[in-house]
C-alpha positions as CSV (number, residue, x, y, z in Angstrom):
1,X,-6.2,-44.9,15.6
2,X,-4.7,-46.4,18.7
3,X,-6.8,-46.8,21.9
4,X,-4.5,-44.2,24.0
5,X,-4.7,-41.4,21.3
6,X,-8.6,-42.1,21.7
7,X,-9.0,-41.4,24.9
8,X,-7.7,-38.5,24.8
9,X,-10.4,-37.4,22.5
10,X,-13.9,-36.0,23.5
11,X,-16.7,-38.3,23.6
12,X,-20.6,-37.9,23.1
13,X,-21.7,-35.6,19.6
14,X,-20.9,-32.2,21.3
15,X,-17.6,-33.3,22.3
16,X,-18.9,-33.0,26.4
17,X,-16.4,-35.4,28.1
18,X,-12.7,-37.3,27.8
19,X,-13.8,-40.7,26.9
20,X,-10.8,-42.1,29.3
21,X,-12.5,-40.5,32.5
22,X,-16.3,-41.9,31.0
23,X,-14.5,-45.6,31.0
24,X,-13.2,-45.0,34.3
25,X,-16.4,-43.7,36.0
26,X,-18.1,-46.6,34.1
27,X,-15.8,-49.2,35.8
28,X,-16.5,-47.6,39.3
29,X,-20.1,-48.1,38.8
30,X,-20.2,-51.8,37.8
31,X,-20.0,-52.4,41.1
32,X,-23.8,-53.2,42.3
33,X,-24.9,-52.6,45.5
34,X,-23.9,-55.4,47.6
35,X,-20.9,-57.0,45.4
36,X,-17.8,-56.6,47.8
37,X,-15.3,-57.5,44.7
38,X,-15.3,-58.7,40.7
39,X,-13.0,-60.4,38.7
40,X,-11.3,-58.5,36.1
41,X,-14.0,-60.8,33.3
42,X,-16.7,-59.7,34.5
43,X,-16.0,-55.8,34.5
44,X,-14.8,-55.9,31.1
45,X,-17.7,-57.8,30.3
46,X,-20.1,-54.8,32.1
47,X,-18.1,-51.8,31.1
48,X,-18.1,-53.7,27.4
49,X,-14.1,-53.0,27.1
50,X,-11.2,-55.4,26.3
51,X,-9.9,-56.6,29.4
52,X,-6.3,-55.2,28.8
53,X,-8.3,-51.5,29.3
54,X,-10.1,-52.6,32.3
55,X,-6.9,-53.7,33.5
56,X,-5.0,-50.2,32.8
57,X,-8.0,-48.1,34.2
58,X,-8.4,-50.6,37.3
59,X,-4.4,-49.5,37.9
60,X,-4.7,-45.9,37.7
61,X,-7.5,-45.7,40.1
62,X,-5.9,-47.9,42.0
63,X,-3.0,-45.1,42.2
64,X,-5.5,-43.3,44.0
65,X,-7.3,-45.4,46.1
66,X,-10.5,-45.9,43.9
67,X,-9.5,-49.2,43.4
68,X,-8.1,-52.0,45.2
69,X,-6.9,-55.4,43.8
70,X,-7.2,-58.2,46.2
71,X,-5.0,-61.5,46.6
72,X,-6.9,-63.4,45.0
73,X,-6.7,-60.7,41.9
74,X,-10.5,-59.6,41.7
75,X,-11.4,-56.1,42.2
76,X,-13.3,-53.8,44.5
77,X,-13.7,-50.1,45.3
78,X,-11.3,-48.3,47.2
79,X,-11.5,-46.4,50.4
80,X,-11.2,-42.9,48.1
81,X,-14.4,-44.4,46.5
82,X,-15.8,-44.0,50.3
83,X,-14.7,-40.7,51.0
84,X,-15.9,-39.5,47.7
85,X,-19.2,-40.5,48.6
86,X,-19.2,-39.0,52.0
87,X,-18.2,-35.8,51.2
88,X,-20.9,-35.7,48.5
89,X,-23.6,-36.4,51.7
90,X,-21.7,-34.1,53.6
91,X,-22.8,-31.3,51.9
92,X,-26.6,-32.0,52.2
93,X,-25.9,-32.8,56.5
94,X,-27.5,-36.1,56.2
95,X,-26.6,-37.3,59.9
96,X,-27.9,-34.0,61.4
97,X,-31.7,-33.8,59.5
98,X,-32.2,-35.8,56.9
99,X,-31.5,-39.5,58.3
100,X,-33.0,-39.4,61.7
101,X,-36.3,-38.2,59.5
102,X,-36.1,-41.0,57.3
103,X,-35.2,-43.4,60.4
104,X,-38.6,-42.0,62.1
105,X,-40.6,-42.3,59.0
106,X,-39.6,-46.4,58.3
107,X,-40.2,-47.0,61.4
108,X,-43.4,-46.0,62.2
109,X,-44.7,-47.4,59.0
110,X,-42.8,-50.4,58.4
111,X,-41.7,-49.6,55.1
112,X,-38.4,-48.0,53.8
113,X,-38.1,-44.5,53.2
114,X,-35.4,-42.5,51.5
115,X,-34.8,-39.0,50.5
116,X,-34.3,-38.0,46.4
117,X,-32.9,-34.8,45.2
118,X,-32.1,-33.6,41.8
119,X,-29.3,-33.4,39.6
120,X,-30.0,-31.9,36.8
121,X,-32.3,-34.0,34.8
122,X,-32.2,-37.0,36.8
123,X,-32.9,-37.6,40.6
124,X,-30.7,-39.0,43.1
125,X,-31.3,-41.3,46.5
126,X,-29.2,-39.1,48.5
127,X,-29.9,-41.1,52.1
128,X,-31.9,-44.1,52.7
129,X,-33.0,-45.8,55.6
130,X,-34.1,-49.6,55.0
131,X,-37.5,-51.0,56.7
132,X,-38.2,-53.7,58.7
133,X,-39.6,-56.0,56.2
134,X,-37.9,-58.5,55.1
135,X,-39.2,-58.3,51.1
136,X,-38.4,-54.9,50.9
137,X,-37.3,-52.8,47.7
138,X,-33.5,-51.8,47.3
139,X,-32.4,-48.6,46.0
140,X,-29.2,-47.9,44.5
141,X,-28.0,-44.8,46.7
142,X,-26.5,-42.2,43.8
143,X,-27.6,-43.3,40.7
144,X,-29.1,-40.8,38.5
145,X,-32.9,-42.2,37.5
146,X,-35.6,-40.5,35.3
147,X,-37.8,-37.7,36.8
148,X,-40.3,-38.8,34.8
149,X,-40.7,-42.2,36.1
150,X,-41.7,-42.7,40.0
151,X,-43.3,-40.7,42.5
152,X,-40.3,-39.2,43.7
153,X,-39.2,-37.5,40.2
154,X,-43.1,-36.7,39.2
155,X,-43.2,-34.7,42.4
156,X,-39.8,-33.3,42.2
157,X,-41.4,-32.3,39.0
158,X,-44.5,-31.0,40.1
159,X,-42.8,-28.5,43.0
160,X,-40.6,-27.2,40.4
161,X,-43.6,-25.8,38.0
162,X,-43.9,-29.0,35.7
163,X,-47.0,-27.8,33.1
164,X,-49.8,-30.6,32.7
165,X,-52.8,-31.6,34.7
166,X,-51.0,-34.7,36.3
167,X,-48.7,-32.4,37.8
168,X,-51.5,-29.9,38.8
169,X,-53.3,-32.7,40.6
170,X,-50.1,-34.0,42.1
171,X,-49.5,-30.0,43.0
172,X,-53.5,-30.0,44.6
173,X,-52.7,-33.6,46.5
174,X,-49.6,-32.6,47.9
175,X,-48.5,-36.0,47.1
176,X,-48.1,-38.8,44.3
177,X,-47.7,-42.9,44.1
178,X,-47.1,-45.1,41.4
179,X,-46.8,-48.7,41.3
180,X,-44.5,-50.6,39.0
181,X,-43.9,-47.0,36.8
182,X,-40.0,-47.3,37.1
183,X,-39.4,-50.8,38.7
184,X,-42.1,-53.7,38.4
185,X,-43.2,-54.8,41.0
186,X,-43.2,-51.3,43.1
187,X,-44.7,-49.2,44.9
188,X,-43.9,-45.9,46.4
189,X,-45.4,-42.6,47.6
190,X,-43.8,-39.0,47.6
191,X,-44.1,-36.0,49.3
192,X,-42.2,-32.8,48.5
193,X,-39.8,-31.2,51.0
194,X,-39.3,-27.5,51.3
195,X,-36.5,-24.7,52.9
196,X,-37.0,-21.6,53.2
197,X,-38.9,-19.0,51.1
198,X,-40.4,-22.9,49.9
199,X,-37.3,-23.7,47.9
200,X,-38.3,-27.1,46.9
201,X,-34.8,-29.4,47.9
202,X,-36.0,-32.7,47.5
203,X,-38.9,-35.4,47.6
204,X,-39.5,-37.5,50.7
205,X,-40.5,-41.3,50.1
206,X,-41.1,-44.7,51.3
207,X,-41.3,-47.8,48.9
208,X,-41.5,-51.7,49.1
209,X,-43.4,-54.5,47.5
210,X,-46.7,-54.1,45.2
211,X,-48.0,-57.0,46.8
212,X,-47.4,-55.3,50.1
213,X,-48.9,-51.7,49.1
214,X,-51.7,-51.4,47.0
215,X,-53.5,-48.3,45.6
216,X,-55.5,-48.3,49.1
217,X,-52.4,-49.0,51.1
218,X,-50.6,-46.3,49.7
219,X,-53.1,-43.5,49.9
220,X,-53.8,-44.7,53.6
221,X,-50.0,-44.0,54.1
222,X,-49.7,-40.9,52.0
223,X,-50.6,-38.5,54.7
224,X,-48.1,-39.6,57.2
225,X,-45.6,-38.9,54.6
226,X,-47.2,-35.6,54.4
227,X,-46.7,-35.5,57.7
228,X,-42.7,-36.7,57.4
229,X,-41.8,-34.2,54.9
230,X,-43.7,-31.3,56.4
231,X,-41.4,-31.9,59.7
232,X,-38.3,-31.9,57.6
233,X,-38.8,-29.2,56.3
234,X,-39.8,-27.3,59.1
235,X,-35.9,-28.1,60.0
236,X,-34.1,-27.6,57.1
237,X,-36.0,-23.9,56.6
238,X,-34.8,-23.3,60.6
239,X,-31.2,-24.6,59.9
240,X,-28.6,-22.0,59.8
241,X,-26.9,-24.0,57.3
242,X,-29.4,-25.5,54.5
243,X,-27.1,-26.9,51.8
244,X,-29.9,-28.7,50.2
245,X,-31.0,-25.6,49.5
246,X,-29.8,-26.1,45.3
247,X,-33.1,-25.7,43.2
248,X,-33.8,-22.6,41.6
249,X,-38.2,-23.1,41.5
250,X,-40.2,-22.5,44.5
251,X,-43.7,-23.2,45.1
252,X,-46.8,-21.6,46.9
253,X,-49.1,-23.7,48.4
């Protein structure tokens, strides 16, 4: 079978997605956070495709401004790749609620904070505002992580009805941390955030280094963001407009 008539074909057992688009949205995401450009080796060698594909799929995004080739002939993301990813924030009005929050929140503790929602079966950072610290943890904003793994998703899971007693405390607490559960090395704290009629829309949280926030460290910081997440949602429930507003569960306190 030649490569062209295969990506025209479905990939994954149920047949769920073109595997031409999944190669394409692989190469986009190759990029990590902080690497202006690649050369074309090195994105084969992440995407694991023969260079002569990359090459091909590097083109047609390039057709639309997803991808740029540069003089020296690497690769980076394009200005469409930008605008993609502000009209995806643009929904949930990040510069209006949701970042000066977070903003307030690193800066009175010293540590970053950022704001997860989820997607289906994964959760998102959808905004995040770095802290002062220089050892600091970095997220990568839009990528889909487990629920299961980190205070954010474990209370994003709890606030949505999750059965089992860890949930039930996290439920009782009104918070969660875990250190090293996702990422070694670690820690964060949660706290859910509410609209109205207590819609849950996302999880508040701040994170950094173990060696920076212990057990004790965290629990002393857990009710100021309590005390974040409360506020924000205070806003987003008064908000005429509440796009965040996209889970089905609610909870009663």
């Amino acid at each position: 079978m030649s490569e062209s008539s295969e990506d025209e074909q479905s990939s994954g057992p149920g047949g769920g997605g073109v595997i031409a688009v999944t190669r394409a949205l692989h190469l986009l995401e190759a990029f990590n956070l902080g690497e202006s450009q690649l050369p074309l080796a090195e994105l084969s060698r992440r995407c694991n495709l023969h260079k002569t594909t990359v090459l091909r799929l590097a083109r047609t995004l390039a057709l639309s401004g997803y991808m740029v080739q540069r003089e020296n002939g690497e690769w980076r993301l394009g200005p469409a790749a930008g605008w993609l990813g502000a009209r995806y924030q643009a929904g949930f009005d990040v510069q209006n609620e949701l970042e000066p929050a977070l903003r307030e929140l690193a800066q009175q503790i010293g540590e970053s904070a950022a704001f997860y929602v989820r997607e289906g079966n994964v959760r998102t950072c959808l905004v995040r505002v770095e802290g002062p610290q220089a050892l600091r943890h970095h997220a990568r904003m839009g990528e889909g992580l487990p629920l299961d793994q980190g205070s954010p998703g474990r209370v994003l899971l709890a606030f949505a009805g999750e059965p089992g007693e860890l949930y039930e405390q996290i439920r009782k607490r009104g918070y969660h941390w875990s250190i090293g559960e996702r990422e070694s090395g670690v820690s964060t704290v949660s706290a859910p955030v509410f609209g109205m009629h207590w819609r849950l829309l996302g999880s508040l949280c701040i994170s950094g280094p173990a060696s920076r926030l212990p057990q004790a460290r965290l629990e002393e910081l857990a009710p100021a963001v309590i005390t974040a997440a409360n506020k924000l949602s205070y806003v987003l429930a008064a908000s005429s407009s509440t796009p965040l507003q996209r889970q089905t569960a609610s909870w009663h306190p």
